[in-house]
Structures are given as structure tokens and as C-alpha cells.
C-alpha positions in Angstrom: -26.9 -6.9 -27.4 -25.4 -8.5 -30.4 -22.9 -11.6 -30.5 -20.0 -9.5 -31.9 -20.6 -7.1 -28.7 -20.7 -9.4 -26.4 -17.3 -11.4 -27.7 -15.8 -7.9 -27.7 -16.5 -7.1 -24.6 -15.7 -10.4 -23.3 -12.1 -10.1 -25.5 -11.4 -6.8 -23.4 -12.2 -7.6 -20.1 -9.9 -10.9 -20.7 -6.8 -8.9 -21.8 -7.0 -6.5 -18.7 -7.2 -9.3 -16.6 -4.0 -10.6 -18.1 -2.6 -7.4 -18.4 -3.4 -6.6 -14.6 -1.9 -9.7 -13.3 1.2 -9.4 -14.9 1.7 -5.7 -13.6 1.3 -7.7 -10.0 4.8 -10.2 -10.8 7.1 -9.7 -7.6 10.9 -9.9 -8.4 12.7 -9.0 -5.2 12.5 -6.7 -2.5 15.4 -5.0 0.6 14.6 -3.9 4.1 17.0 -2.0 4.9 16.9 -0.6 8.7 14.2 -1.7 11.0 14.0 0.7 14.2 11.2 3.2 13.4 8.5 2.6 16.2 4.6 2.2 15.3 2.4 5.2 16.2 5.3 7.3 15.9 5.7 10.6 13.3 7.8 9.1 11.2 5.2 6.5 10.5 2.4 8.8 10.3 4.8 11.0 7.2 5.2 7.6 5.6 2.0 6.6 5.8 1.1 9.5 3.7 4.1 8.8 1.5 1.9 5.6 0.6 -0.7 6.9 -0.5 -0.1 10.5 -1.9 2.1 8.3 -4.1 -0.6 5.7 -4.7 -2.8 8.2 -5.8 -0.4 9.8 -7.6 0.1 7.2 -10.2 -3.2 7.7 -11.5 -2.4 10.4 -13.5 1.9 9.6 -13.9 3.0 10.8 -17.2 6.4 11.2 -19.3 9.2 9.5 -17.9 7.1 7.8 -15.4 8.5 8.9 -12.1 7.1 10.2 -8.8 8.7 11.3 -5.8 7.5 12.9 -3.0 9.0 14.3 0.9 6.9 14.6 3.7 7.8 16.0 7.0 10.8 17.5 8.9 14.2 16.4 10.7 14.3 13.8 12.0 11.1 12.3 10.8 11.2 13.2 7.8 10.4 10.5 4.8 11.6 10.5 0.8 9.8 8.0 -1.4 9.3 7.7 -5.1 8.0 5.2 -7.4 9.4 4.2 -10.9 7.1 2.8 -13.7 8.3 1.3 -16.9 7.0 4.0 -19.8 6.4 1.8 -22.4 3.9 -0.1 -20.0 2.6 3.4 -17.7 -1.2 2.4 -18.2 -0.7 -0.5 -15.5 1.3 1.5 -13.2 -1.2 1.6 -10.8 -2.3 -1.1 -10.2 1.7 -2.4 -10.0 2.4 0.7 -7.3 -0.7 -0.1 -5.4 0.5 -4.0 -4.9 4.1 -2.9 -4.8 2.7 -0.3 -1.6 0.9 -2.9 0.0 3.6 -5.8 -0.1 6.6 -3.4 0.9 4.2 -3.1 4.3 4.2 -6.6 4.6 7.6 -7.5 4.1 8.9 -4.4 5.9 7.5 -3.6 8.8 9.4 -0.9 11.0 12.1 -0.4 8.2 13.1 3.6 7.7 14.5 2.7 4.0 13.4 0.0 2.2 13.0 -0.6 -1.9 10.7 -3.6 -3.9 10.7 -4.3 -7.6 7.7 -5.4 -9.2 8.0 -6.7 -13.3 6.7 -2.9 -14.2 7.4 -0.7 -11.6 9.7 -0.2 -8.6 8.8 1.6 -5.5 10.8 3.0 -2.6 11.1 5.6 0.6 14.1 6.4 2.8 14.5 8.7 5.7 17.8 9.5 4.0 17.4 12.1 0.6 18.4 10.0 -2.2 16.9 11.4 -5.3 19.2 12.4 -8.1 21.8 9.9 -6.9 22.8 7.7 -8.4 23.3 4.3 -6.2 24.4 0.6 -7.3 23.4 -1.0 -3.8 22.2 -3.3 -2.7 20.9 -4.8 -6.0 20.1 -8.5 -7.3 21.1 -11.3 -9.7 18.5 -13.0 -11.8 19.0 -15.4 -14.4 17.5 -18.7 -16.0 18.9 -21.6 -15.4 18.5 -23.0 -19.0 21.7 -22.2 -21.4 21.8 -21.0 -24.8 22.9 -24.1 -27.7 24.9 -21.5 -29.1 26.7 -19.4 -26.4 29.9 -18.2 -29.0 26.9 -16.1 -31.0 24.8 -15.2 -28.5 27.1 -13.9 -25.5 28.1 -11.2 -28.4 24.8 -10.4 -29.8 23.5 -9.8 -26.0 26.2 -7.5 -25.0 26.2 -5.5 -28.3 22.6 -5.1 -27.8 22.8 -4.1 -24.2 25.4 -1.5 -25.0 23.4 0.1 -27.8 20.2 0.3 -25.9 22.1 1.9 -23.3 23.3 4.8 -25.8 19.6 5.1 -26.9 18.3 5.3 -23.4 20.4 8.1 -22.2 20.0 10.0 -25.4 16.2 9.7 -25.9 14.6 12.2 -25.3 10.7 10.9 -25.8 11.5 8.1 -23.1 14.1 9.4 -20.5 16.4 6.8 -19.4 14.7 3.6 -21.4 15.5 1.7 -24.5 14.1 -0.9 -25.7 14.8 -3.6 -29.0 15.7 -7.1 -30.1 18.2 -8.5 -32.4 18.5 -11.8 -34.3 21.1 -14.4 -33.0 20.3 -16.6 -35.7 17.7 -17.2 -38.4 15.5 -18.4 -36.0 16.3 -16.7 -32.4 16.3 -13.8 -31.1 17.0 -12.2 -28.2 14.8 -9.0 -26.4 16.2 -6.6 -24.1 15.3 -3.2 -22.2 17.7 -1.3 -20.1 16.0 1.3 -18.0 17.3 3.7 -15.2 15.3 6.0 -12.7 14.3 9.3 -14.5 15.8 11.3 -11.5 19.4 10.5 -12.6 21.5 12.0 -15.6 22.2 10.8 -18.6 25.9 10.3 -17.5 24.8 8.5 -13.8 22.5 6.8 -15.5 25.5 5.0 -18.6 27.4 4.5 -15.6 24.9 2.7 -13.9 23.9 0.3 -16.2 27.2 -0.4 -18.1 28.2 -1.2 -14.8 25.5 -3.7 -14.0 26.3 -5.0 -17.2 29.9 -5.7 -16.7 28.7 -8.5 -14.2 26.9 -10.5 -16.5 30.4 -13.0 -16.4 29.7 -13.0 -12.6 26.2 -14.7 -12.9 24.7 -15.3 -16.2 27.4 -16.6 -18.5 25.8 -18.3 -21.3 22.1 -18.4 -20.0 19.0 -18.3 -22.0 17.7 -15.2 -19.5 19.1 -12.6 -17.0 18.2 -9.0 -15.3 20.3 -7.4 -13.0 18.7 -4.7 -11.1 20.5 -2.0 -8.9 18.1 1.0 -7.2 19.2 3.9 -10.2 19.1 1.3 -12.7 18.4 -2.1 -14.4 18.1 -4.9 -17.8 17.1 -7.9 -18.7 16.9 -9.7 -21.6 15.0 -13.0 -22.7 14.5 -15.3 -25.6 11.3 -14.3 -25.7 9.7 -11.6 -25.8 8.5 -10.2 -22.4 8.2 -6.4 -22.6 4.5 -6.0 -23.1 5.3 -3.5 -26.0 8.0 -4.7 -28.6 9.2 -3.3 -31.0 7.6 -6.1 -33.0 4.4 -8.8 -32.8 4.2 -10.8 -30.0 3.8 -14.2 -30.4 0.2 -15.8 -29.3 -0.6 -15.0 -25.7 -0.3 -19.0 -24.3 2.7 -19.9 -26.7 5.5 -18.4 -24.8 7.4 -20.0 -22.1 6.1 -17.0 -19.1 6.2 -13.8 -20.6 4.5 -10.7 -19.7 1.4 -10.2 -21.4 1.7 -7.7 -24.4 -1.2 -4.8 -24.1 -4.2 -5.1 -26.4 -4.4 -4.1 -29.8 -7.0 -1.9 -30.6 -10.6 -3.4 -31.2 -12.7 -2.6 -34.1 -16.2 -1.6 -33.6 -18.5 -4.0 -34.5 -20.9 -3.1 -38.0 -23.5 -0.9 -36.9 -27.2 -2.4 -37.6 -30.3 -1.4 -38.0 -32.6 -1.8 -35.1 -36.1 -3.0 -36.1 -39.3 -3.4 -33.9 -40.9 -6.3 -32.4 -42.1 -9.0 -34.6 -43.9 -11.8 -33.2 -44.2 -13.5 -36.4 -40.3 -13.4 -37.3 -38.3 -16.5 -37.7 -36.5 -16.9 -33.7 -33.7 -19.0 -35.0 -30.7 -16.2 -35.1 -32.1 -15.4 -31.6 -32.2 -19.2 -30.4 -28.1 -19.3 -32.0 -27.4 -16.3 -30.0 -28.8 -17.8 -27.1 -26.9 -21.0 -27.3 -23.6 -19.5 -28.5 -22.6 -16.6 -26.2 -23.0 -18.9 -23.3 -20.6 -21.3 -24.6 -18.3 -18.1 -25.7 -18.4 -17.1 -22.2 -17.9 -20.4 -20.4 -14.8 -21.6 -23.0 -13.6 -17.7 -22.6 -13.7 -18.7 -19.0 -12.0 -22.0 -19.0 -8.9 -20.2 -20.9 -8.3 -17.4 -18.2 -8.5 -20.0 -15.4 -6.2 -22.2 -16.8 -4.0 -19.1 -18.3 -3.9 -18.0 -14.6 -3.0 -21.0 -12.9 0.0 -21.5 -15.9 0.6 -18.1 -15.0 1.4 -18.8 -11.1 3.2 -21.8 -11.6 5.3 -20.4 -14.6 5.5 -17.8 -11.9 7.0 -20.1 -8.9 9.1 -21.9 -11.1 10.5 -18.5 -12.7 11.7 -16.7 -9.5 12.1 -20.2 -7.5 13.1 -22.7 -9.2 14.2 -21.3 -12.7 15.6 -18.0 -11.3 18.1 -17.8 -9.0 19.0 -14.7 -7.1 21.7 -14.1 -5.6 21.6 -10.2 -3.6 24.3 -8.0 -3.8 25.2 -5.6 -0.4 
């Protein structure tokens, strides 16, 4: 196999290993009542909630969204899961850890919800689709402020309030907007709004114009915030974060924790001749090959350890340390 196959290779696997991991970033999870019993029918329909859903996100298209009812009064169970659409390649894998953490964390709960960085999942034994509902939801915000909060407070909520006019008007991605603006010649801020695809247009501007009237409540003046409700949520960074922006993102290790933006397409390498055998052929371009993929693969190496390990404490310090939540009820 030739050098340029082997980096490329090497180059893909690297990015979906990025890409995976940040699809896995817990932000914040509710168990809501806790008096189902084990072995019981309810947990038998939710059971099957998990994984018709799981299996399900395979193949999720459009908007995104999957819901699902299993069984009959009073056992009977509602679940759904909610991707981000810019990003529904890694939806899987985010449902899948979502599944499996929402059965650690809630045990014996008949409703419970858990937001991942791309995806939210929940089930209820009470039908919620279509509803729009603003509890319980969460504050996030970074604990760093802005140098110039009397031009950035108004660039952030003008840019909040436009993407939510795009996102109930869209009509290529249902209840999701996306953008960034400028808040000086050197900053700018990035933003997505985003509201479950079961919801109208109208629950859905109510939802997140009311989540964004709270910003004064929490996030005043800070670098970063999301607030997240179960029909809706934003956020918006410094950076950018979204995995698909409307413009380049900057290099992978150069920003201070963002998501991971997806891959850009890789070339094929030159196609070349194959030629036979030749014992009596000069083996240096072999020897160099020899010598240099190794290294490739060992430096290669190095970077996504390190990248990971930046990753998890980045992580910690984001959602510990450097993010503060504060739940709403």
C-alpha cells in the first residue's frame, strides 16, 4: 500500500475518533419519578423503547427525530430521541451512550430526559409528543466574561432572535438555525437555537424566546451560555463549537474545547501504475516507506492520545468547573 494511502487512511480513522467522542459529551440529565418496579411490564415496553429507538437512529433522516409508544394503560411507555440535523451522522453513536447512561443514572424512573452535546433522548409513561414543555430545564454558562459586554450582550441577543425566525421558518432544517456574527474586528460569536421537530413553528418561538429571556437570570455578560428546556434549546460560544459552521473552523487543537467539526472530504490519492517484481530495482523508496509510515503512525498516535486526554479535562473543567448549572423545576 502506498504512503499517501496509508496517511489517508490513518487521517480518516483519526477524525471519526474525534468526531465519535464528541457525540459522547454529557451535559445534564432529570429523573423524574422513580416507582416503576424491575421485572415488571412497564419495564419490559421500555426496554424495547431502548432499543427499537437505538436501532432506529441508524437510518434517522430530515428533522432528525424519532418517537416511538409501546404498550397499553397503565404500562404503557412514550420515548423519543432528538438529534442535532446539521450533525445526524453521529447520532448514533450519541443515542446509543445517551440510552445506556439514562439506565445508569435512572434506574426505576417512569419519565426521565438526558442531553448529550448532539442529541437528546427521553421516555415518559405520560404522552408528551407535540407539546410543547419548558420544565424542568438547565442553566449553563462560562464563567469567563466578555472585555466588551456593552457590544456583545446586543450582538448575542440580536443573533439569537434572528436564528429563531430562521429556525421556525426553515423548511430544509425544521426547527434549527444556525450562524455567527462579528462583535468586533476580531471576535465573533456562534450560536444555534434548536427545538424538538414534534412541536410547531409557533410552540417552538415561544419556547426558545422564552429561554432566551433568562439569559439576565444567569449569563449576563459571559463569554458562553446554553439554556436548555425539553421542546427546546441555544447556546452560543466564542468559538466555534457546532461541528458544521457556516464558516472554517479553526485548527482542530487551537480552540479552547470545542466540538470537533466533521471531516472535509479527502482526495483520492494519484493512481499509479503497478509494475512487477524486480529484484534488481533500487529498494530505497521502499526502505523510506518503511521508515516513514511507522513514524506517521506513532506521531498520528501521540496527537490523539494527547487530543483525548485535553479533551477530558477540557471536558471536566467545562461542565464542572467552568460551567455552572443551575436546574430549573
Amino acid at each position: 500500500m502506498g504512503c499517501s494511502n496509508v496517511l489517508s487512511m490513518f487521517f480518516v480513522y483519526y477524525l471519526f475518533i474525534l468526531q465519535y467522542t464528541s457525540a459522547q459529551e454529557y451535559v445534564y440529565h432529570f429523573c423524574l419519578v422513580d416507582n416503576y418496579t424491575t421485572s415488571s411490564t412497564f419495564q419490559s415496553n421500555l426496554n424495547f423503547i431502548f432499543s427499537t429507538l437505538s436501532l432506529d437512529s441508524n437510518d434517522i433522516i430530515d428533522n432528525a427525530y424519532l418517537n416511538n409508544t409501546i404498550g397499553e394503560t397503565p404500562d404503557t411507555v412514550y420515548g423519543s430521541l432528538q438529534c442535532r440535523p446539521n450533525l445526524s451522522s453521529i447520532c448514533p453513536a450519541c443515542v446509543k451512550m445517551a440510552i445506556q447512561e439514562i439506565k445508569r443514572r435512572c434506574p426505576n424512573s417512569e419519565q426521565a430526559i438526558i442531553w448529550y452535546d448532539t442529541c437528546m433522548f427521553r421516555y415518559s409513561d405520560q404522552f408528551y409528543f407535540n407539546i410543547m414543555q419548558d420544565r424542568p430545564g438547565v442553566y449553563l454558562w462560562n464563567v469567563n466574561n466578555v472585555s466588551v459586554p456593552d457590544q456583545f450582550t446586543p450582538v448575542v441577543g440580536e443573533l439569537l432572535n434572528d436564528l429563531v425566525g430562521k429556525a421556525v421558518s426553515s423548511s430544509l432544517l425544521r426547527n434549527f438555525a444556525s450562524d455567527e456574527r462579528n462583535v468586533t474586528s476580531h471576535t465573533k460569536v456562534y450560536a444555534f437555537v434548536q427545538c424538538t421537530a414534534d412541536i410547531s413553528a409557533s410552540n417552538c418561538r415561544q419556547c426558545l424566546l422564552g429561554a432566551i429571556s433568562e439569559l439576565p437570570n444567569c449569563c449576563d455578560e459571559k463569554s458562553g451560555a446554553r439554556i436548555i428546556r425539553p421542546s427546546c434549546n441555544f447556546r452560543y460560544e466564542l468559538y466555534p463549537f457546532l461541528g458544521d459552521t457556516t464558516t472554517p473552523s479553526p485548527p482542530l487543537l487551537s480552540s479552547p474545547a470545542p466540538l470537533i467539526s466533521p471531516p472535509p472530504p479527502i482526495s483520492p490519492p494519484p493512481s499509479t501504475n503497478s509494475t512487477a517484481p524486480n529484484s534488481n530495482r533500487n529498494n530505497t523508496p521502499i526502505l523510506g516507506i518503511s521508515i516513514v509510515v511507522p513514524m506517521v503512525i506513532v506521531v498520528l498516535s501521540a496527537i490523539t492520545f494527547w487530543f483525548f486526554c485535553l479533551r477530558r479535562k477540557k471536558t471536566k473543567t467545562k461542565y464542572i468547573d467552568g460551567k455552572l448549572a443551575i436546574p430549573q423545576t
